[in-house]
C-alpha positions as CSV (number, residue, x, y, z in Angstrom):
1,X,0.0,0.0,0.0
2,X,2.7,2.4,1.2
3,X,4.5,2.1,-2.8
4,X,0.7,3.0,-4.2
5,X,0.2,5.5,-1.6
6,X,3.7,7.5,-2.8
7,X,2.2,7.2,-6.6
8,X,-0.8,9.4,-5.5
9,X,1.7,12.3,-5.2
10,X,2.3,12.2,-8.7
11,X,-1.0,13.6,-9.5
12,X,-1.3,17.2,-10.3
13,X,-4.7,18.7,-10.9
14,X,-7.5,19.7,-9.8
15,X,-8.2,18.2,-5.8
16,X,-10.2,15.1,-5.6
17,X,-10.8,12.4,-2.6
18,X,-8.6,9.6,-3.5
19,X,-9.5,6.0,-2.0
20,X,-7.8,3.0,-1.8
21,X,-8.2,-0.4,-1.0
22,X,-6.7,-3.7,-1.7
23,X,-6.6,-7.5,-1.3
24,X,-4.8,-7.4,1.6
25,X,-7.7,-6.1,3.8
26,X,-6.0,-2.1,3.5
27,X,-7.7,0.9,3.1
28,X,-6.7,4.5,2.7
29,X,-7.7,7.8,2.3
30,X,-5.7,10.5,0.2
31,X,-6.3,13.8,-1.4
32,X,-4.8,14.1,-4.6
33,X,-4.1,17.3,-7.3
34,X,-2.5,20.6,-7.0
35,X,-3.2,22.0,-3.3
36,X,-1.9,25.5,-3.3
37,X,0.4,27.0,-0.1
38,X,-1.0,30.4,-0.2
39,X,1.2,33.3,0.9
40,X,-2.2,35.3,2.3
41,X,-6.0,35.0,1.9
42,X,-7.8,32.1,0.9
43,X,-8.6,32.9,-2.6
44,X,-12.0,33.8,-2.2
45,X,-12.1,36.8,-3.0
46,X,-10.9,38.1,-6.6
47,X,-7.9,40.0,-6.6
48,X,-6.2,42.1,-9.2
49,X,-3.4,40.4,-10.9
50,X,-1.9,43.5,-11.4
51,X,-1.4,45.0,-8.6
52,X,-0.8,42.1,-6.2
53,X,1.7,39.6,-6.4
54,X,1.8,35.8,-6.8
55,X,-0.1,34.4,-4.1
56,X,1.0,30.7,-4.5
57,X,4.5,29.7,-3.1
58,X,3.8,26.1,-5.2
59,X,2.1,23.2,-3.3
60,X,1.5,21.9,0.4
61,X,4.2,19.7,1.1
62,X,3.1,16.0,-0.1
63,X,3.1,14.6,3.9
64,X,0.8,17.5,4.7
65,X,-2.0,15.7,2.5
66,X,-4.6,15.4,4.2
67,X,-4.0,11.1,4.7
68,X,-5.9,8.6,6.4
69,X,-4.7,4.7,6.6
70,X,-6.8,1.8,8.2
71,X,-8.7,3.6,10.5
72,X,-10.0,1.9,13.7
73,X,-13.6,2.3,12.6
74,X,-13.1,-0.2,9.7
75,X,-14.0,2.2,7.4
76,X,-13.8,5.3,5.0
77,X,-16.2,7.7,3.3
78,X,-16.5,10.9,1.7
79,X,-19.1,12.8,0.0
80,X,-17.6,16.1,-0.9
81,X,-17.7,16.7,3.0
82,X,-15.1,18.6,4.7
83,X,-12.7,15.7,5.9
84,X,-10.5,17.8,8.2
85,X,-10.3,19.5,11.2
86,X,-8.1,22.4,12.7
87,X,-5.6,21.8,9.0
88,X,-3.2,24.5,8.9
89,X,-3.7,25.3,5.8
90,X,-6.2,26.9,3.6
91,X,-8.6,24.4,1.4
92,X,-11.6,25.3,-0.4
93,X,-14.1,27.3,1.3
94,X,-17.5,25.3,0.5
95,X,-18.4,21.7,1.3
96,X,-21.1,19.7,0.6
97,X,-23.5,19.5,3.7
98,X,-22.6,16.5,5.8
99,X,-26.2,14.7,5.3
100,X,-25.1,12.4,2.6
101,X,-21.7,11.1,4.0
102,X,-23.9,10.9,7.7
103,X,-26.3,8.4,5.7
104,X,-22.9,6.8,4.4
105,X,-21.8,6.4,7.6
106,X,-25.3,5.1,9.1
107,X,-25.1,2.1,7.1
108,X,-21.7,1.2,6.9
109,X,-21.0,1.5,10.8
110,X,-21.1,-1.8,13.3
111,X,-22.3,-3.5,9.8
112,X,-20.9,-6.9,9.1
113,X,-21.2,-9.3,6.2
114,X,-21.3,-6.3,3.7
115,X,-22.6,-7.9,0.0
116,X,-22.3,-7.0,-3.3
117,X,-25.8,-6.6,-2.9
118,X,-26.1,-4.4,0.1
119,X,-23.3,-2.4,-1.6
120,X,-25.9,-1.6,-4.3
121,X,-28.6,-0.9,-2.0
122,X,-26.2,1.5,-0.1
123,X,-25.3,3.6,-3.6
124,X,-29.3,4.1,-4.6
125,X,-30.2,4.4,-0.9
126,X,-32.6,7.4,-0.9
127,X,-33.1,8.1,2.9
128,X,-32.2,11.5,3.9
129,X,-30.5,12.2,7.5
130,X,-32.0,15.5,7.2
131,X,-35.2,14.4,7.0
132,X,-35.0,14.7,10.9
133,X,-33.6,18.2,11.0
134,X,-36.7,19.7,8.9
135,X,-39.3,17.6,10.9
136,X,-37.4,19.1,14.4
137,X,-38.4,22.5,13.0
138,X,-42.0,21.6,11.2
139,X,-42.5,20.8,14.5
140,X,-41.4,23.5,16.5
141,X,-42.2,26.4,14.5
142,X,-45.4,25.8,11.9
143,X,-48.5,26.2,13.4
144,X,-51.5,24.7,11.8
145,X,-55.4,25.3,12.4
146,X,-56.8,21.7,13.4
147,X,-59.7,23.0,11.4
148,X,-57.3,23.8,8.0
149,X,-58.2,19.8,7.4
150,X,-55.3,19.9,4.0
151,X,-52.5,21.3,6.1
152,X,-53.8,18.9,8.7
153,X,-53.3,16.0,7.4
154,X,-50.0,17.3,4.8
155,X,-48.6,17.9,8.6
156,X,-49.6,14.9,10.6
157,X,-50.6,12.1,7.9
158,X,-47.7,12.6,5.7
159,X,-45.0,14.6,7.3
160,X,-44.6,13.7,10.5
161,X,-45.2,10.1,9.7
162,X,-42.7,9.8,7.1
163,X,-39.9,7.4,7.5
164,X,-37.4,9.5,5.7
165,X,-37.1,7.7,2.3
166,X,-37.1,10.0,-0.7
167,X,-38.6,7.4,-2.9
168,X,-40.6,8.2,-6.0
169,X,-44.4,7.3,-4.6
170,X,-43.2,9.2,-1.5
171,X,-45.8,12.4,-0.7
172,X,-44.2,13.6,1.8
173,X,-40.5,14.0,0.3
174,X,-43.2,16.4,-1.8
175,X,-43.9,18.4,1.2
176,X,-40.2,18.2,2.6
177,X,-38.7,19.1,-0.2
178,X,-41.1,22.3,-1.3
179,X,-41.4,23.3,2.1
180,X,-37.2,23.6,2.9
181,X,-36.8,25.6,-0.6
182,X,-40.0,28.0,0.4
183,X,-38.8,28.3,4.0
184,X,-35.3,29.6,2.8
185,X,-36.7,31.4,0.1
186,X,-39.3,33.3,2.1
187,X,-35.8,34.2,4.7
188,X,-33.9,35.3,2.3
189,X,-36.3,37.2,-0.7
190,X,-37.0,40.4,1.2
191,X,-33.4,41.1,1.6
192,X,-31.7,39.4,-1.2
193,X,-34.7,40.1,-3.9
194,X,-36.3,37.1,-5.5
195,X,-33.7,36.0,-8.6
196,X,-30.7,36.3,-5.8
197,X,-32.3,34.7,-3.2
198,X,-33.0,31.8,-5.6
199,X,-29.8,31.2,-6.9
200,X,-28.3,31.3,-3.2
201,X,-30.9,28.5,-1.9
202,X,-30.0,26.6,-5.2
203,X,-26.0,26.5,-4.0
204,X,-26.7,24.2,-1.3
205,X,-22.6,23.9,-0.7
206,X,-23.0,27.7,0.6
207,X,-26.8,28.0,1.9
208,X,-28.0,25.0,3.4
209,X,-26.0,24.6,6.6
210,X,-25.7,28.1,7.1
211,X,-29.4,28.5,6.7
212,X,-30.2,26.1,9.2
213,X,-27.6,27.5,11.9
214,X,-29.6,30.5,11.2
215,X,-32.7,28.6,12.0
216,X,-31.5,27.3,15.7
217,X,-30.2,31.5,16.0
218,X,-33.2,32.8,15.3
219,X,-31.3,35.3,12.9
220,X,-32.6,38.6,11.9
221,X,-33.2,37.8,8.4
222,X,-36.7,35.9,9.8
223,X,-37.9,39.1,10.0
224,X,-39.7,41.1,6.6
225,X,-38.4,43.9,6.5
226,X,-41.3,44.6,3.8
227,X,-43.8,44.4,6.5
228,X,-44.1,46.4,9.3
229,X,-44.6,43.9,12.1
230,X,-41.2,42.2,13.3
231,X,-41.5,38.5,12.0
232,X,-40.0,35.6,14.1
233,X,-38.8,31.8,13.0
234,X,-42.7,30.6,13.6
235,X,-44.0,33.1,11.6
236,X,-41.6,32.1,8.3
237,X,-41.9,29.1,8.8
238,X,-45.8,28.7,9.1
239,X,-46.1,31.1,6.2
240,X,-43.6,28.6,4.0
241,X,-45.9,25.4,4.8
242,X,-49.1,27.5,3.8
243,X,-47.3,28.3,1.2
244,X,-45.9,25.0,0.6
245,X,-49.7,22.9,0.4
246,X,-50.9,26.3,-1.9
247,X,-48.0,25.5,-4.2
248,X,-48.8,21.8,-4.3
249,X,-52.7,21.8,-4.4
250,X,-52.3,24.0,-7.7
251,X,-49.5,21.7,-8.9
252,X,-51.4,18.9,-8.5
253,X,-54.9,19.8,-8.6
254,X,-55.8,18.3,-5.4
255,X,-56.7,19.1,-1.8
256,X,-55.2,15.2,-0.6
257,X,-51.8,15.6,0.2
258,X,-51.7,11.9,-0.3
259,X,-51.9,12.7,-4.1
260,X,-48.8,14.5,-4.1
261,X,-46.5,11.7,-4.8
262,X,-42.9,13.2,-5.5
263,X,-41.7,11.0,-8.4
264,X,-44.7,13.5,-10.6
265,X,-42.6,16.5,-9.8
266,X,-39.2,15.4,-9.4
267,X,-38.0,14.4,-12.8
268,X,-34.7,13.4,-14.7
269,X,-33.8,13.9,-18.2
270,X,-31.2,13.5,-20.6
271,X,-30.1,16.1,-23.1
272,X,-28.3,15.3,-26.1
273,X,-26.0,18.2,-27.4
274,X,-28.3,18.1,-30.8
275,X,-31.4,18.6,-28.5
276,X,-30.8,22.9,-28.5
277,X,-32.7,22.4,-31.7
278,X,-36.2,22.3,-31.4
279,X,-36.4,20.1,-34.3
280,X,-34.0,17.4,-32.9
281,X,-34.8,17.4,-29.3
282,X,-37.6,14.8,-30.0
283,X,-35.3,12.3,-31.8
284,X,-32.4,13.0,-29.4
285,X,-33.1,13.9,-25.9
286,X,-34.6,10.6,-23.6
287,X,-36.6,11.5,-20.5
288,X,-38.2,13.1,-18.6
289,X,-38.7,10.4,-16.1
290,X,-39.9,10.2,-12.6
291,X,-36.8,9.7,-10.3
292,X,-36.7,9.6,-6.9
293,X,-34.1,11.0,-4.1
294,X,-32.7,14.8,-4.0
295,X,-29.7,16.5,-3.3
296,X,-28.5,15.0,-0.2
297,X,-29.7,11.5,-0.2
298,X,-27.0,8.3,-1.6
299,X,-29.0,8.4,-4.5
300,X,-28.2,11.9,-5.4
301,X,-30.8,14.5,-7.6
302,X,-29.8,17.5,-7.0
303,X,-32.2,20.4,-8.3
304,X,-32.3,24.2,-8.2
305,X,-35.6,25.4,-8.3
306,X,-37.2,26.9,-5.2
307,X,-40.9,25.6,-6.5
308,X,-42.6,22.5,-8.1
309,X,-41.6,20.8,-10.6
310,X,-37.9,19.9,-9.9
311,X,-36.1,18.8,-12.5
312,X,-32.8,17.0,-11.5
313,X,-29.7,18.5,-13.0
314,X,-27.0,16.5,-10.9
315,X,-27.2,12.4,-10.6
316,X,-24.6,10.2,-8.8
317,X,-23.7,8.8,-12.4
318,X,-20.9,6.6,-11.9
319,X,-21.7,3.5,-9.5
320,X,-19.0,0.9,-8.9
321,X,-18.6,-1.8,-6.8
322,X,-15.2,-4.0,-6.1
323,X,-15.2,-7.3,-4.9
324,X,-12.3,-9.1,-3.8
325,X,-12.5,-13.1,-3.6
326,X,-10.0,-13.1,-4.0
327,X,-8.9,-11.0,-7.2
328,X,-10.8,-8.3,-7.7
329,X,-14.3,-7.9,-9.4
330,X,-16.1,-4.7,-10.7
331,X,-19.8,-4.4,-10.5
332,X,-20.1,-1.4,-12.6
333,X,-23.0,1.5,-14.4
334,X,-22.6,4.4,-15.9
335,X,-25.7,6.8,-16.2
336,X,-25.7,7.3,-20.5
337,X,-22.4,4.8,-20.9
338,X,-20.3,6.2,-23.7
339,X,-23.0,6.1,-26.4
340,X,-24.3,9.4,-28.1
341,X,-25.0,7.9,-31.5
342,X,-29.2,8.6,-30.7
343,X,-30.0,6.3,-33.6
344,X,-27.8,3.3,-32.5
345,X,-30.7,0.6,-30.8
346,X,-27.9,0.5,-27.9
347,X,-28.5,4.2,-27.4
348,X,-30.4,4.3,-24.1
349,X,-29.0,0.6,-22.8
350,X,-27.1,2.4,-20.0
351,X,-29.5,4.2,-18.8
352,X,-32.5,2.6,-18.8
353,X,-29.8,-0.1,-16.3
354,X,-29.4,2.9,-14.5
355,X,-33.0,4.3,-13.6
356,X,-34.0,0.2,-12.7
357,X,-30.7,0.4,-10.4
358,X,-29.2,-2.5,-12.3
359,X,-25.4,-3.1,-12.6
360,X,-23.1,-5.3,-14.7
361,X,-19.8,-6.8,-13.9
362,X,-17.1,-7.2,-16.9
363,X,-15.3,-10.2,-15.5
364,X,-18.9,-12.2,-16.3
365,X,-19.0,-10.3,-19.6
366,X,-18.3,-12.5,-22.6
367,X,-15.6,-10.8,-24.6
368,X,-17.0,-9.4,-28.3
369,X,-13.6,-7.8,-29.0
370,X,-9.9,-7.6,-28.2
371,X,-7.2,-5.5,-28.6
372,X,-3.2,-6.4,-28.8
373,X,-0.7,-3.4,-28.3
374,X,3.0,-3.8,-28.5
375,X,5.4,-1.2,-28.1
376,X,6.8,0.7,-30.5
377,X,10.5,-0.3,-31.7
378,X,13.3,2.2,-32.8
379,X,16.6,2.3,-33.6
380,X,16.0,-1.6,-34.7
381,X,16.3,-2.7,-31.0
């Protein structure tokens, strides 16, 4: 491991999370790429190249990578999370929330006799930890008339009964979901304005954890500063989930929140580079389709919109799976594999595999084709 581990260094570009394991029963951690040792700042802000000077003094020395070998807990994950604490040096700035990795975590800790299959129910998992979080406030804060009998039963039947699981006949991931964007976006819009108050919700990296530190504050921004009373958490909040069964009823044309089934307004779809032409986007785009999860669930759909219908522009694309018993064995998809020809019958093989949560190994593949290379020789040697 130690010989593969020095290999790692070699790598120079952009940061990534590395991870390692072998046959031997090791695993590591390691981030890899060009990490820059900063004379001042962070590089957050824009500077002018003109008038200051050369902020980088090269690299962070390699043995100040942030490293991890064999830890105690028997295991590693990351998720775009922030993976150290108190470095003394400056990384980047934003991280993804830490709901996905926690979910990670959740499954993989005190778990033995970890399958091939359970591996693949881990990577399309589509609980969310924060599931909790937003209920703790729903809770808390919104206050509903026990006569309101929609918002009634939107609170009690499906949100505060929900398990959690973002799946695609899921109502309440409905309600979640609309009522966390409409929450933030009824915080933020009277300061911000509408357009910039979407697009910061919509950068979750930035907004979300802030947001809901903000929450447990009871920040300033709760109040509207275009009305003249002084509004608190409650009063956001309640206004969002009024907000949030309006915006759904009208969506769906219906007063049963148990009609509100997420997969009808959470969609995925692929765009071919031919479908900017109205002509050719029939033939060439495939979707939309129903798909369950969101931004920070294992099964990752991220969207931006800060109102029904969602439309998914981030997927966990890659899933990949290693098996050793003893040499190693991929289970393997890839979202749209590497066909773009739209009129091959193969086109949409990939990912149709991909929405049913199907994977295929290549060891089991029966070889179609093969490939010999041999080196080139010069000088007649």
């Amino acid at each position: 491991m130690k010989r593969r581990m020095e290999g790692a260094k070699k790598i120079r570009m952009s940061p990534q999370n590395l991870v390692y394991a072998d046959d031997k029963g090791n695993i590591a951690y390691r981030v890899i790429g060009s990490l820059p040792l900063r004379e001042k700042g962070t590089g957050n802000i824009i500077q002018d190249g003109e008038r200051v000077s050369r902020n980088w003094k090269g690299n962070i020395p390699d043995d100040k990578y942030p490293l991890v070998k064999n830890p105690p807990r028997g295991f590693i994950a990351t998720a775009n999370t922030k993976t150290v604490k108190d470095y003394p040096f400056d990384l980047n700035a934003t991280y993804a929330p830490s709901y996905r990795y926690e979910n990670i975590a959740r499954m993989l800790r005190d778990k033995n006799g970890i399958d091939v299959e359970y591996c693949e129910k881990m990577q399309t998992d589509t609980h969310t930890v924060l599931s909790r979080g937003i209920i703790a406030i729903v809770k808390k804060h919104v206050k509903v008339d026990a006569k309101d009998v929609m918002k009634k039963k939107a609170y009690d039947d499906m949100l505060l009964a929900w398990d959690g699981n973002s799946t695609i006949d899921s109502a309440a991931s409905s309600i979640y979901n609309t009522f966390y964007v409409r929450f933030a976006w009824q915080t933020f819009a009277d300061e911000l304005g509408p357009e910039l108050a979407t697009e910061y919700i919509s950068e979750r990296y930035i907004s979300m954890e802030r947001f809901l530190e903000m929450v447990d504050t009871g920040s300033p921004f709760f109040d509207d500063i275009s009305t003249p009373a002084k509004e608190t958490v409650t009063d956001i909040a309640t206004r969002a989930f009024t907000e949030t069964c309006s915006l759904l009823e009208k969506q769906f044309g219906s007063k049963d929140p148990s009609l509100w089934k997420w997969g009808a307004i959470h969609k995925i779809r692929f765009g071919h580079v031919l479908g900017q032409s109205a002509l050719l986007r029939p033939f060439v785009n495939y979707g939309p389709f129903s798909f369950e999860g969101d931004g920070e669930t294992n099964n990752r759909a991220r969207f931006n919109e800060v109102a029904p219908p969602y439309i998914a522009d981030l997927a966990s694309a890659p899933r990949m799976i290693i098996r050793f018993d003893p040499k190693p064995k991929a289970y393997m998809m890839l979202i749209t594999g590497e066909n773009e020809y739209f009129m091959s019958k193969h086109n949409t093989d990939m990912t149709d595999a991909w929405l049913r949560h199907e994977y295929f190994c290549m060891e089991d593949e029966k070889a179609q084709y093969s490939m010999t290379m041999s080196p080139e020789v010069k000088g007649g040697k």
